[in-house]
N, C-alpha and C positions, 0 to 999 in steps of 0.2 A: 188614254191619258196623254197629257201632255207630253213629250220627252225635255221641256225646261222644270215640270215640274216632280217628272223623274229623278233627274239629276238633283234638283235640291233636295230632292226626298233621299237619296242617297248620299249628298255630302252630310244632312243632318247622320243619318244613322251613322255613320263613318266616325266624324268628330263626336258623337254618344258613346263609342267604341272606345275611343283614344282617350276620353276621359274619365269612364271608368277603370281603364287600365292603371292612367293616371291615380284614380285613388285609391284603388288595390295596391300601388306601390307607396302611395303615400302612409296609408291605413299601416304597414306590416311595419313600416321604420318608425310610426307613432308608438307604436309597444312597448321599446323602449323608455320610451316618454310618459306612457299609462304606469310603467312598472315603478320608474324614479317616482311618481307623483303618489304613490302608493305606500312606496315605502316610507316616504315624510307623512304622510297622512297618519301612521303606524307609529311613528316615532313618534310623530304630536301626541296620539292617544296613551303611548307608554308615557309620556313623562306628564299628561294630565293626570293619570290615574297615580302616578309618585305622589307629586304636589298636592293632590285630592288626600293620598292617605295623610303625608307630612304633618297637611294642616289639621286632620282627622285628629292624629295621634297629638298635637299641640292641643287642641282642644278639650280634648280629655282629658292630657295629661297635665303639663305643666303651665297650659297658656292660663290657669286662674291667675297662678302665682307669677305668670309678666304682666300680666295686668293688675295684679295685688300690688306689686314693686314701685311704680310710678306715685301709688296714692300715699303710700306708707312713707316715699322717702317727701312728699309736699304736706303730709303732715307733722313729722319729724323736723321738717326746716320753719314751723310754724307758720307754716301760711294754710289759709283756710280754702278749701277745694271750692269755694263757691267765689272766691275775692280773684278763680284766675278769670273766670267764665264772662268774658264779652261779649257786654250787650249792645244793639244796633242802637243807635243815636235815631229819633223819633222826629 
């Protein structure tokens, strides 16, 4: 074999060397960074699954009567539910 293409045969594997060391170091101090992205990932799902029941328990329970409220107090001021309802110009 060659000895120039010795040598680049050996600078590759050298610098192949140096950068996976390189990302064995970079890899271990990302952990911390996989752990933060994890724990918000966590926290997102805990406060979806809140909001999830919230609106759960609004529906069941009281959300008829906030949406009863609106129609009862525009019928009580005499206006007629269909005179709010705008229609597109043709």
């Amino acid at each position: 074999m060659n000895p120039v293409l010795i040598s680049i045969l050996l600078v590759a594997a050298a610098a192949n060397i140096v950068l996976l060391l390189a990302l064995l170091v970079r890899s271990s101090s990302n952990q911390s960074f996989a752990k933060e992205v994890r724990e918000d990932l966590r926290v997102g799902r805990e406060e979806l699954r809140s909001s999830n029941r919230e609106a759960n328990e609004t529906v069941a329970g009281g959300g008829r009567r906030q949406l009863f409220l609106p129609l009862t107090t525009i019928v009580f001021a005499g206006l007629e539910p269909s005179s709010l309802v705008h229609h597109r110009a043709v």
